[in-house]
N, C-alpha and C positions, 0 to 999 in steps of 0.2 A: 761330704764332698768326695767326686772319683776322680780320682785322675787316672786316664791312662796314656803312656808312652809310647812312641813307637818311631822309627826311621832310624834306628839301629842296623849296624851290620858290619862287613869287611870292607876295610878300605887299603888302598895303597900309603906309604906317605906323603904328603905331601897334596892326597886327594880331600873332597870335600865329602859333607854329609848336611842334612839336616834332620833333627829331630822333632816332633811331635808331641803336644801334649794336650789333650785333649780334657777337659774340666768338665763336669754338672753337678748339679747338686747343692750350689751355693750363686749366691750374684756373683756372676766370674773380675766384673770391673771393681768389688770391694776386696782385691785381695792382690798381694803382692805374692807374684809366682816366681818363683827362685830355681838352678837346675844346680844339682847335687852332683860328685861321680864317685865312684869308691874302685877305687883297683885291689889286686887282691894281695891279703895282711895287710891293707896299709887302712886309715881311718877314711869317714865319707868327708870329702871337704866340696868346699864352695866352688862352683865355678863362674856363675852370673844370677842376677837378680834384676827385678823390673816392678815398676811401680805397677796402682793399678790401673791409672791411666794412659800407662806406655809412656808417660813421659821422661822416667829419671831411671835409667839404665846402668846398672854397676857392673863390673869383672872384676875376676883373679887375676893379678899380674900375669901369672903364668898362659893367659888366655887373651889380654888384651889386643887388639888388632889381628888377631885369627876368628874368634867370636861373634856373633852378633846377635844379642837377646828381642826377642819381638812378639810382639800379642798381636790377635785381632779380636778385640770385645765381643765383639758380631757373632761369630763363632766358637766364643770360649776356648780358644786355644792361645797355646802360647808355643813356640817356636826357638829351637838355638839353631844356626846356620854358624855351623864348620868347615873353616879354609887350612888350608896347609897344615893339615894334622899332622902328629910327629905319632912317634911309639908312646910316648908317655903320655899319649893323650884316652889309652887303650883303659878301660874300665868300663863299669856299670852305669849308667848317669842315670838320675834319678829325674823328677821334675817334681816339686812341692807349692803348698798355697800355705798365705800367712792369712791368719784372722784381721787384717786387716790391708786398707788399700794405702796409706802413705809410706812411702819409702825412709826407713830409719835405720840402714845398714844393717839390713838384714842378711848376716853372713853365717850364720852356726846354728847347725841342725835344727837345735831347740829352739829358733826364731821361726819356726815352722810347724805350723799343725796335721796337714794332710799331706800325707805320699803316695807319688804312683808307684808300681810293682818297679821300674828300673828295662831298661832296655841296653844290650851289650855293644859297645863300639867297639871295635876292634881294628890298629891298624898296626897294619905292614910294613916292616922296615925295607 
């Protein structure tokens, strides 16, 4: 499986973003796609996760009601749309695929097999 990232960039606070992630390689509807972000020294944690039918949608607290995780099967992508970013929202985000499509709280790294290369969010105080 590939995954690639993209819709990265600089933002203001309190601006939006969305990211990209584009899948082949595997049946994109058997796999729960998950988005990673890692700031720097600090470890990669969770930010959201999505079944593989797009039905059962999880967040970070820290991300709830700014967030919004989405696929489109159709096109093997999967999607995070960012509201009201803050400074700490500044990191590397990742997007990953799990061997499998049911949603079983899938939050820690190692609940994921495939990663994309990471694209850099960056916002503005």
């Amino acid at each position: 499986v590939q995954l690639q990232a993209s819709g990265g960039g600089l933002v203001q606070a309190g601006g939006s973003l969305r990211l990209s992630c584009a899948a082949s390689g595997r049946t994109f509807s058997s796999s729960v796609m998950g988005w990673f972000r890692q700031a720097p020294g600090q470890e990669r944690e969770f930010v959201s996760g999505i079944s593989g039918s797009g039905g059962i949608t999880y967040y970070a607290d820290s991300v709830k009601g700014r967030f919004t995780i989405s696929r489109d099967n159709a096109k093997n992508t999967v999607y995070l749309q960012m509201h009201s970013l803050k400074s700490e929202d500044t990191a590397i985000y990742y997007c990953c695929a799990a061997r499998r499509a049911g949603w079983a709280s899938q939050t820690r790294p190692y609940d994921y097999d495939y990663w994309g290369q990471g694209t850099q969010v960056t916002v503005s105080s």
